[in-house]
N, C-alpha and C positions, 0 to 999 in steps of 0.2 A: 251762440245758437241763433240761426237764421229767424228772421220777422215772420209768424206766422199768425195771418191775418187778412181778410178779403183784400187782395188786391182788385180781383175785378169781378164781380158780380155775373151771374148766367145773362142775367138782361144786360149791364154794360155791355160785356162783350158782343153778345148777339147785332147791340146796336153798329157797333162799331164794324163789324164785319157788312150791316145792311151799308156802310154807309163805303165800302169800296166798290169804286165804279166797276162792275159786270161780275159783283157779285148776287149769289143769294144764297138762301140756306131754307132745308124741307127737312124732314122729322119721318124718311122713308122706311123705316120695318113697322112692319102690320105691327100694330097693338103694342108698339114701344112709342111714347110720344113725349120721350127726353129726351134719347139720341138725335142727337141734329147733326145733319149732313150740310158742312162748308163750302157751295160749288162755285163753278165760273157760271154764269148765265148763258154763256157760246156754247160751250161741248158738253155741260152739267157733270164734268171732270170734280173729283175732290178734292178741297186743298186743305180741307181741316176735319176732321170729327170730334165733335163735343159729345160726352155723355155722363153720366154721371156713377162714380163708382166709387164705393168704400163710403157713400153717403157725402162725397168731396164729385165736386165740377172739374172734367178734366177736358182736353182737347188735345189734340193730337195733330201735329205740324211738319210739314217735310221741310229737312232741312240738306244741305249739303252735308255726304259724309263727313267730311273734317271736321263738321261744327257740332256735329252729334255730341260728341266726350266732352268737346269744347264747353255747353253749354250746361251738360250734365256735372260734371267738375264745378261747375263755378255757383248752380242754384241748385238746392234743395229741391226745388221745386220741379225741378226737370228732370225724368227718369227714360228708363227705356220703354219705347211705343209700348202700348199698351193692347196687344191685338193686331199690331202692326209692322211693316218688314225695319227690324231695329238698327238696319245701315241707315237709312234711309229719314226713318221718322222719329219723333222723340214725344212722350207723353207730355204735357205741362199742367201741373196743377193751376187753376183761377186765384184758389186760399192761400197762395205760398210767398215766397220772397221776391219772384220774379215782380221787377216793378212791371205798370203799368205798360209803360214805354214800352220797355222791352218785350211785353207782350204784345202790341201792340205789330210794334217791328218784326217780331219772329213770324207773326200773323200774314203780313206783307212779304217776305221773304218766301211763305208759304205758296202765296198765292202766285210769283213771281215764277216759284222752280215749276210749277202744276199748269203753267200757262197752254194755250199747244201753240208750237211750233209750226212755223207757217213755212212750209215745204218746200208751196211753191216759189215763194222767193227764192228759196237757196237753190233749187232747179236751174231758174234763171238765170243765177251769178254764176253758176257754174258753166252753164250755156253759153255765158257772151265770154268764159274766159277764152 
């Protein structure tokens, strides 16, 4: 039976998210002020949602499809988005067997795929081919 037990804490994690460069995070539905929204600080794009459900801390992380089942197979902890498009995102419990790290990592990953894409570069490249 998987480890079930506070891996990371609503404040851990929150801290940990303040502490990626061009992040932030706001608590945007009227009169919900659990839900918190994981943005970039550039485009205020999502890359995560925390909230809290079943009385358990969950968030919610885009991952690359392949790694959706990937992830979900391998922890407990990991199920399908929760309110979310399920190719795409995968739910993560904070309470569950996902170590640290790896929340940590899926976090960053998150915030990697949610980036925006800078257009005009590729314009460019394409321009001087």
């Amino acid at each position: 039976m998987a480890k079930v037990g506070v891996s990371v804490t609503k404040e851990e994690y929150l801290d940990f998210c303040s502490s990626i460069a061009g992040a932030k995070y706001d608590q945007p539905f009227n009169e919900d002020f659990q839900t918190t929204a994981l943005r970039h600080s550039d485009t205020k794009k999502w890359f995560g949602l925390m909230m809290l459900h079943n009385d358990r801390w969950i968030v919610n992380l885009k991952l690359r499809p392949e790694e959706v089942q990937f992830y979900q197979k391998i922890y407990k902890g990991v199920t399908e988005a929760y309110h979310m498009n399920k190719v795409h995102w995968i739910t993560l419990y904070l309470d569950s067997d996902v170590p640290r790290e790896e929340i940590e990592d899926l976090t960053l990953q998150s915030f990697e795929l949610t980036k925006r894409s800078d257009k005009s570069k590729t314009k460019k490249r394409k321009g001087a081919l």
